[in-house]
N, C-alpha and C positions, 0 to 999 in steps of 0.2 A: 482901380479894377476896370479892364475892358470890359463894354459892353457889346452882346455877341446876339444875331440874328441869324438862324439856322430857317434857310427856306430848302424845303423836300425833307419829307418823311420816310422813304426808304430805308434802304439799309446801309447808304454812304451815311446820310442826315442821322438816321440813329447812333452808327459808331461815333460820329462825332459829337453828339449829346452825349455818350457816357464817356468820351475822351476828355470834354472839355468840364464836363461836369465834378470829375474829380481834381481840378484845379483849382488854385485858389487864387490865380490870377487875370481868371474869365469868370464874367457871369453871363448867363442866358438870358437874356429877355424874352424872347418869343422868339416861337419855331411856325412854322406856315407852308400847310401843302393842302391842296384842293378835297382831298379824301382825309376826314378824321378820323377814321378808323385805321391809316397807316402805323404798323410796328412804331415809328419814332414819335407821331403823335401822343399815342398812347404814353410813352412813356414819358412826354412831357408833361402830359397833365396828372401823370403818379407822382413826378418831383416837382407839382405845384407849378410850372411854368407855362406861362400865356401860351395861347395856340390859335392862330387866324387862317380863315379859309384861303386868305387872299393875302400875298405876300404884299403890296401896296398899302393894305390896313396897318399893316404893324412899322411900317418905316419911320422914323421921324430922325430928328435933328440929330439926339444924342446916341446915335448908334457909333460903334465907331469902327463893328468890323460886321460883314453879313457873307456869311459862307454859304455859296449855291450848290446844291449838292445833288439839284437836279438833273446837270448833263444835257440841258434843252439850252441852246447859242442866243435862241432870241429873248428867255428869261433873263440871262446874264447881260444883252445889251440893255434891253428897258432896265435893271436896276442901276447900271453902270450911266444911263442919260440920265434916271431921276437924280441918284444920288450926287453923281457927279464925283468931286476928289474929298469931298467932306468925310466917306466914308470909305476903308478898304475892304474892297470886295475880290474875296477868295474864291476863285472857280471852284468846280466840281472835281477837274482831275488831282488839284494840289491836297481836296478834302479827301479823295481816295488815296493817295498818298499818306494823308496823315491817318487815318482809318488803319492802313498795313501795318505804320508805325506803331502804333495802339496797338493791334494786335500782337505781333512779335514781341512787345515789351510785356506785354501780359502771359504768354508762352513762355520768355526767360524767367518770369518769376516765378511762375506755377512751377518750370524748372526746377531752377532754385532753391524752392520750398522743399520738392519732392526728394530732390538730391540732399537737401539737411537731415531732411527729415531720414530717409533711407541711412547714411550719415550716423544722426542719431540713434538708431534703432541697429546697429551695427557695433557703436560704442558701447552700448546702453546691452546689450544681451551677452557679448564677449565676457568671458571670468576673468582677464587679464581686468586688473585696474588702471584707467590711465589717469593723467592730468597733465594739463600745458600750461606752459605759463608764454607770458609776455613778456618784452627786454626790458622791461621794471620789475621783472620778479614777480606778476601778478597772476595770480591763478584764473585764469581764462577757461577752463574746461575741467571737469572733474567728472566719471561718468558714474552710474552706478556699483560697479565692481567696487570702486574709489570709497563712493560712499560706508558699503559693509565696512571695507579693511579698515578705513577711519573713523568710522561709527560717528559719523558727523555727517547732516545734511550737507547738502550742493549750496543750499542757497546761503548756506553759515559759510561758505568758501569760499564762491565765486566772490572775486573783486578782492581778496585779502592778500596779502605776502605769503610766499610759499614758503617761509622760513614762520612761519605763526602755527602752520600745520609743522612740518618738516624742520626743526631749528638744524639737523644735522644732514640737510638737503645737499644733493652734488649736481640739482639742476645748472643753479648758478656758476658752479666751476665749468661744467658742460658749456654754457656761453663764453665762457671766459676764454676759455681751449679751443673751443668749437669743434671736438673731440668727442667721439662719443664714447661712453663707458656700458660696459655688458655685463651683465649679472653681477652687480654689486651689492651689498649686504647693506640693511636701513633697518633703524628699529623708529617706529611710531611712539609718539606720546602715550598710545594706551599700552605699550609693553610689544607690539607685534611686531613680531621679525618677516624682513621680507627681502625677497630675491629683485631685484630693481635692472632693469634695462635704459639708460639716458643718452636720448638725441637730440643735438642744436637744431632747431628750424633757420633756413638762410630761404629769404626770398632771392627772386629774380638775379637782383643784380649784386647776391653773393653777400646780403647783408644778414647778418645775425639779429632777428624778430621772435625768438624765443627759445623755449625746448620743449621736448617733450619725454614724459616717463611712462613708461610700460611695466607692473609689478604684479609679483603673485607671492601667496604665501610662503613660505619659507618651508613648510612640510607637503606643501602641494606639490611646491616646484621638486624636492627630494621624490618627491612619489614618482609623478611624471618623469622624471631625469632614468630614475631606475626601472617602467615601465619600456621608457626608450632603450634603454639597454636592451633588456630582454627583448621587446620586439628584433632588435637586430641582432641579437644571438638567433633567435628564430629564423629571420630571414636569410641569414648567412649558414644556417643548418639545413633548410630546407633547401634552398640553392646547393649546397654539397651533397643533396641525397639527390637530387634531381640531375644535377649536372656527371653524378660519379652513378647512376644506375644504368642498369645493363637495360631497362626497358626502355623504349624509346618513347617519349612524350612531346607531346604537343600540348599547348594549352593558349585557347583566344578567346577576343573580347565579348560584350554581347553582342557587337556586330558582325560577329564572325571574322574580323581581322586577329592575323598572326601575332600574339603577344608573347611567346617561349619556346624555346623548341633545348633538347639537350643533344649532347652528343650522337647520343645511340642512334635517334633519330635520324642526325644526316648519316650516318653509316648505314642504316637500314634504308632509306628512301634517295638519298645521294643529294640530296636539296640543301642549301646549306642556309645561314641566318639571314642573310641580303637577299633570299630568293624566297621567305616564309614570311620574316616578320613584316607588318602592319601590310599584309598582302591577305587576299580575300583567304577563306577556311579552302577552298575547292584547288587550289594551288599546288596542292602534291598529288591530287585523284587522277589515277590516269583510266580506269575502271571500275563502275560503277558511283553511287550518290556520295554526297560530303554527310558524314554522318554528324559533325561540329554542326551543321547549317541544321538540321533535323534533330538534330538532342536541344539545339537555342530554340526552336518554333515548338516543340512538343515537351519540352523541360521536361521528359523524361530520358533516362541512362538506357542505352542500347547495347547489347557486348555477343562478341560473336562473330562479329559480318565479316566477311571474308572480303577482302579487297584488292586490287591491283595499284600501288602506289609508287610515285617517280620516275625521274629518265629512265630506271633500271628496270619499270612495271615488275616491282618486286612483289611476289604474292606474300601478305600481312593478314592477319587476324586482329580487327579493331573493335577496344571498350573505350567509349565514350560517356561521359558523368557531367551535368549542369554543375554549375559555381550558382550558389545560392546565398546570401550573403544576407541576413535579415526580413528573409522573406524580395530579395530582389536579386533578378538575373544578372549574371556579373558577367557571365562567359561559360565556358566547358572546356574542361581536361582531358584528352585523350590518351591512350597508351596503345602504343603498336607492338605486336608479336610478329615475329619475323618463320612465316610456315615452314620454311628446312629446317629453324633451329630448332621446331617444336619435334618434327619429323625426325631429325637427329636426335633429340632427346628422347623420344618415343621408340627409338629405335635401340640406344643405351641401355632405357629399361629395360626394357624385352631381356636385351641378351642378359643383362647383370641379375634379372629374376632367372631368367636359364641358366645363370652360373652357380645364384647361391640355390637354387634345388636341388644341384647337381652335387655342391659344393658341401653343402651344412646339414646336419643331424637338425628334425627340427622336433624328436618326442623323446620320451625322458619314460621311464618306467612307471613315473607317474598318470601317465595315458593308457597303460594300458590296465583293462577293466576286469576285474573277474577275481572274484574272492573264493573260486570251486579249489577243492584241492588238485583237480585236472590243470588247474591254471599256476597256480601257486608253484608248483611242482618247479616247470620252465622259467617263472620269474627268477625263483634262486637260482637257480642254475646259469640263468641269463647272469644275473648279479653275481656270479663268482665268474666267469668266463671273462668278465668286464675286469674283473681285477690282474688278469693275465695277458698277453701278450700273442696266446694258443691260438689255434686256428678255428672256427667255430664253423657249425654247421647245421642248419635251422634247418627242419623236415616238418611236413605240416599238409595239410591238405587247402586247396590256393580257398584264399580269401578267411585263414587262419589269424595272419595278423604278422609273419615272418618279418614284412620289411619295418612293423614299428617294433620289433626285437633288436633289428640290427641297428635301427636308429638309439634308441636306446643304451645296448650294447656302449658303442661310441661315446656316447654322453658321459655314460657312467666310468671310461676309461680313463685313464690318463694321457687321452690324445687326440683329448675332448676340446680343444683348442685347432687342433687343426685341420686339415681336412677329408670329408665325408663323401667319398664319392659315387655315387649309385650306377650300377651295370644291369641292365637287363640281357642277360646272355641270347634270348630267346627274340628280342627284338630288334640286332642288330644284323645283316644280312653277313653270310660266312665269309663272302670274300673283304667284306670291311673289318670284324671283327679284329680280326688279328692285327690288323694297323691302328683301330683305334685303342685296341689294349694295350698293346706294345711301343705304338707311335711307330715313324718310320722316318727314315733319313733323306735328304734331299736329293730325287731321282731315282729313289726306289722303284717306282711307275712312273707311267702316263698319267698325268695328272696331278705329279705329287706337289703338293706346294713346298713354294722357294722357302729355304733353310730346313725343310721338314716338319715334321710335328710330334708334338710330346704325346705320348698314351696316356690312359688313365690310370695303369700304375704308377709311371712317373710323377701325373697331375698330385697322386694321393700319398708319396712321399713325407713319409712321419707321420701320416694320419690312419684312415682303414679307407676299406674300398669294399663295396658291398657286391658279391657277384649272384644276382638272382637267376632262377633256370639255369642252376649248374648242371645241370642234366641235359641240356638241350648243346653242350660245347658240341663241335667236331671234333674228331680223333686228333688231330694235328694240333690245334688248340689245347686240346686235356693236355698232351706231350710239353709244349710250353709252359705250360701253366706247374705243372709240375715240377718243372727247372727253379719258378720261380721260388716255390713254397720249399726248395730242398735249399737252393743256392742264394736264396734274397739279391736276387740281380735278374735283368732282363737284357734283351738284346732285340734293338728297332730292326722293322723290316728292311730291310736293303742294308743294314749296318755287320759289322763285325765284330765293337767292341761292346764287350758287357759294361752294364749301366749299375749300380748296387745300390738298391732301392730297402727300404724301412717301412714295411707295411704289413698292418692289421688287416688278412684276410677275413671276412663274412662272405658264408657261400649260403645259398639256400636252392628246398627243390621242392616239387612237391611227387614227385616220381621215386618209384622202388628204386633203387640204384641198384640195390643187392640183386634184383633182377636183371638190371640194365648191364651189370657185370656179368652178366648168366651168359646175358644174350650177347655180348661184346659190345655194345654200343658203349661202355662207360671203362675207361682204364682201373683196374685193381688199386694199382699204384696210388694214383693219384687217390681215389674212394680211402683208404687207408691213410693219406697226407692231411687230406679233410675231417674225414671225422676223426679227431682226436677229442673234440670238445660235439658233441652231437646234443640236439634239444631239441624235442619233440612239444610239438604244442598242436595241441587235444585238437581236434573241431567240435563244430559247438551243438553238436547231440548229443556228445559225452559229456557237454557242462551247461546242461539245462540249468541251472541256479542260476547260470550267472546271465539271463537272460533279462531279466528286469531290470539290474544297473547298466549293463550294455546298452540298454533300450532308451532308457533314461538320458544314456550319454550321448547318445547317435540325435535323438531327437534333441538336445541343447546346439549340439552342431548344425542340422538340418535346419531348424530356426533362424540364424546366422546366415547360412547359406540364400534361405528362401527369404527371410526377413519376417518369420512367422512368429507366433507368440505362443505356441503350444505349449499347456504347461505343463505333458504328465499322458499315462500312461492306467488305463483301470486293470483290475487284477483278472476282470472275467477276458480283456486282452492279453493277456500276458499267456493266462490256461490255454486260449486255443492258440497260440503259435508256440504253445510245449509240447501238442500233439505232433508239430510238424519237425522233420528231422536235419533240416538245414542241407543238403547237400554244398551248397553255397558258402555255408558260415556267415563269418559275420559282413561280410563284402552281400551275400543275398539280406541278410535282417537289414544290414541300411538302406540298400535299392527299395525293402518293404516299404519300413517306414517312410522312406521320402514319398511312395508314393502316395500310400494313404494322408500323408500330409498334404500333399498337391491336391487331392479330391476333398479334402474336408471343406465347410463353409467357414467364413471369416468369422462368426460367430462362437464356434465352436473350439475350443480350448484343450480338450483331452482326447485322446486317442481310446475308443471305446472297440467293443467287440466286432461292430457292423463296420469299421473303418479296416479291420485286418480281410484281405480277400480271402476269399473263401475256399479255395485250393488249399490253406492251408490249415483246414481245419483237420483234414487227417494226413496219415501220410501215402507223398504220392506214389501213383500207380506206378512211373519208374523206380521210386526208393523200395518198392516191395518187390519188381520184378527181378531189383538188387540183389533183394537180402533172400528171395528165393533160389537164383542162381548162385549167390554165396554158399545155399548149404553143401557139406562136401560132397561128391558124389561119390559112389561103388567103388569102392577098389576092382581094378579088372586087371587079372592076374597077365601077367608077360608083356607089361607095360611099364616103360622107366619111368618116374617118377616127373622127368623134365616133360614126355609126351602125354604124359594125366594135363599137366598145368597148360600145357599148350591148346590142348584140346578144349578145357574149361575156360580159356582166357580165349579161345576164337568165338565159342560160345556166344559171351559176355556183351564180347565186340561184336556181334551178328545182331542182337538183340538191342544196345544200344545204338545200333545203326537205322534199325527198322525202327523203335523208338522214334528218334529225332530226322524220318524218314529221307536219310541217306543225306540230312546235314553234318557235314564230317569234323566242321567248328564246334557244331555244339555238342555232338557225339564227345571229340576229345575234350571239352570241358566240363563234362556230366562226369566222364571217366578219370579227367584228372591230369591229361596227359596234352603234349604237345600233339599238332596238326601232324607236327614231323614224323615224330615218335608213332600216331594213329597208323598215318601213312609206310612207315616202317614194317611197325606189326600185321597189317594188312597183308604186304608185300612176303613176309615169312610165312605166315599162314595160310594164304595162298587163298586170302578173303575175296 
């Protein structure tokens, strides 16, 4: 064994005490540095080894190596003249040398360790079971997984033939082949079947040093196998709903790079998969924030925001949604709505809501309410009118209920399938009327649109057509109209050939016609083609009864409408709006109700006495000035009988005028009558 002399206590002199110290073919004699209290002193005299102030104290004969690790040139000459060649003597910089070397070697092994160790704990936690063997068959590694499935310790393993465990083992053929076999079937000593994966290990230079097997249970791996199925039925479902949807989606990482995009997407933004994916979220914005970058920092879903996106700066409506995955940020899915297609579709509805109101019957007999025999009376009559094909004609005073008769009507017919067209005679301007009844042919007029257009009798071919304000037609209208109901055909403005149409006329009015015919405003003719089928329906001061199921039903609707929860209706309300006489019927009791439902508090639930206004507690001052100019007057002798009525009916109209103080709207709708029609009688009477 050398004998070894360390002069300097630093930290060269230290390294080399614990380099040399774990040797077992150096010993230290004595270490020597002026300060005893240096790091390498110290730790010579922990491992019991001499220690001299004075590096010439500890010299002697039998040294045979002395390492200067002080780095000072004149110590190294004086020990190099005592010693002479008796002794080799290692500079300072060869000890730093070997000091690095020490180090580094202590680095790879702590490596080393670290990496088995890692290694280990990687085998060791894995379900798969493994074991290796050696090119003698010896079982070199076995990890835990290993252990369960064999229910055999490690240490009963390690070092034995893998045919002791495995007699029906294909490691060994795996060497032999050097061939690897995948999911192979193995049954263990203890009965266990297992699904087996086997790989030859070749080092380097392509030589065969072992194998290795990777196994799992036999109903695990069936589980897993068929788990992986499904996930990719999944993946490949999802991918076909996403790739085949009309909405456009985006979806990226939690860094906000591009991980998905579907078709619709680049049709809507014009971006295509090379220009999105693993590119920043902000990449399609051409207006306003990245909402992907602000749903990832706020992990909250944003939807709504109106945006400008791509070369096209297409205007988009974007919802934006975090990917949450266990409680961790994954990314965010976006969907884009493209604004005209919304606007085009908003615009769809509209009209196809304007077609089927136009189009469809939407009450049935069972809407309408009133069990008074006043009521009763027009429902059968309605109910037999519906079994015929006859021409009908509803008289009523407005806000009676006319148009849910004719809906109805339709329902109950057999042509209740097709379609229901509604005419306000009174609302359409005269010089259009006749073209939108009739329709008209291409170049009729200025303006007429290319190919023409169908009328509404045409539109209501095989079905009915409901004509409201029959009283309100022009002469030249009644005349057509006429044609139609005698000859079931029509003839478009600008046209020459008749059209032979199949249609369930409903007219309705709330005007005396019999008068109307007095005065020539309404053709004989035609008054006789219409009423063949007539049905009067009451207003509702004649059918007080039926004022509390009315009420009842109005206020279920008006709830709906308002979103209210009104449950009802008390009796001491009910008594004071039977004092009142309705001029209005049942179009004024809903405007009631709604409104005292609008004033009531949220609290409040029934409709009591102090909720009905108070004008209505008796009746009004117009309904008496009514029913006082209704009595008949004097006969005055050498007066025809048309100038009595004339005279009582300028009256009427004087008094209703100073009433509603020369408003000539509300005048005609106290009285019953069109603007037109007020305006007319004016004009005769010489008002």
């Amino acid at each position: 064994m050398q004998k070894v002399m360390i002069v300097g206590g630093g930290v060269g002199g230290t390294t080399v005490l614990k380099l040399l110290s774990e040797s077992e073919v150096f010993s230290i004699v004595c270490m020597a540095d002026t300060n005893e209290c240096t790091e390498g002193m110290l730790a010579a005299k922990e491992r019991g080894i001499p220690t001299v102030i004075s590096w010439s104290r500890g010299l002697n004969e039998d040294l045979d190596i002395i390492v200067d690790t002080t780095g000072d040139p004149a110590v190294y000459k004086e020990i190099k003249r005592e010693m002479g060649d008796r002794t080799i003597l290692i500079p300072g910089s060869v000890a730093h040398i070997m000091s690095k070397l020490f180090e580094e070697k202590n680095r790879l092994i702590n490596k080393l360790e670290n990496a088995s160790a890692k290694m280990d704990l990687i085998l060791n936690t894995t379900s798969e079971g493994m074991v290796v063997i050696d090119h003698d068959g010896l079982i070199v590694m076995f990890n835990d997984s290993a252990e369960r499935a064999a229910s055999t310790p490690r240490k009963d393993v390690i070092g034995r033939h893998i045919k002791d465990l495995v007699p029906s083992t294909g490691l060994l053929h795996v060497m032999e082949t050097n061939r690897k076999e995948v999911n192979q079937r193995i049954i263990l000593s203890n009965g266990l079947e297992l699904i087996a994966t086997r790989i030859p290990l070749v080092n380097a230079d392509g030589e065969i040093i072992g194998a290795f097997s990777m196994f799992r249970n036999k109903t695990e791996a069936v589980q897993l196998a068929e788990q992986i199925t499904d996930l990719k039925e999944i993946q490949t479902m999802l991918q076909a709903i996403i790739q085949s949807s009309d909405e456009a989606i985006s979806v990226v990482d939690e860094q906000g790079r591009g991980l998905l995009i579907n078709p619709a997407y680049t049709r809507i933004t014009g971006l295509t998969k090379n220009q999105v994916i693993g590119k920043p979220a902000s990449i399609d914005i051409y207006e306003g924030e990245s909402m992907h970058m602000k749903v990832l920092q706020t992990r909250k879903p944003v939807r709504g925001v109106n945006m400008r996106v791509g070369p096209k700066h297409k205007e988009v409506i974007v919802n934006v949604a975090p990917i949450i995955v266990d409680g961790h940020l994954k990314g965010s899915v976006g969907v884009i709505h493209d604004v005209s297609e919304i606007q085009n579709l908003t615009h769809e509805l509209n009209r196809a809501r304007q077609i089927i109101r136009t189009l469809q019957a939407k009450y049935s007999f069972d809407d309408i309410i009133g069990a008074s025999e006043e009521m009763k009376l027009p429902v059968e009559q309605a109910k037999l009118s519906a079994r015929t094909p006859a021409t009908v004609l509803l008289r009523g005073e407005s806000g009676t209920g006319k148009e849910l008769f004719a809906h109805a009507i339709h329902n109950a017919s057999d042509r209740k399938f097709n379609k229901f067209v509604r005419v306000n005679c009174a609302a359409i301007s005269e010089s259009l009327l006749e073209s939108e009844l009739f329709g008209y042919e291409e170049g009729a007029f200025t303006g007429a649109s290319r190919g023409g257009k169908v009328g509404f009798f045409e539109e209501a071919n095989q079905g009915s057509i409901f004509l409201d304000e029959i009283g309100e037609l022009p002469a030249n209208i009644q005349a057509k109209l006429l044609r139609v109901l005698q000859e079931r055909e029509i003839i478009r403005v600008g046209g020459t050939k008749p059209i032979a149409i199949n249609v369930r006329v409903i007219a309705a009015t709330n005007i005396n016609l019999e008068k109307a015919i007095s005065n020539g405003s309404f053709r004989e003719d035609l008054y006789f083609r219409l009423n063949r089928m007539p049905i009067f329906i009451a207003p509702l001061r004649k059918r007080k009864e039926d004022l509390r199921e009315l009420a009842e039903h109005l206020i279920h609707k008006i709830n709906q409408e308002y979103g209210r929860g009104i449950e009802g209706i008390t009796a001491s309300a009910i008594h004071k709006m039977k004092n009142y006489d309705w001029p209005g019927n049942v179009r004024e009791l809903e405007n009631i109700l709604g409104r005292a439902i609008i004033f009531m508090k949220l609290n409040e639930t029934i409709i009591d006495i102090q909720h009905i206004p108070d004008f209505i507690e008796t009746e009004s001052e117009s309904f008496k000035q009514d029913k006082e100019i209704s009595k008949p007057p004097a006969y005055v002798s050498g007066k025809t009988l048309s100038e009595i009525i004339d005279e009582c009916e300028a009256k009427i109209i004087e008094q209703a005028i100073h009433t509603y103080k020369g408003n000539k709207t509300l005048t005609a709708k106290a009285l019953g009558i069109s603007v037109r029609n007020l305006y007319y009688k004016m004009e005769k009477l010489e008002l």
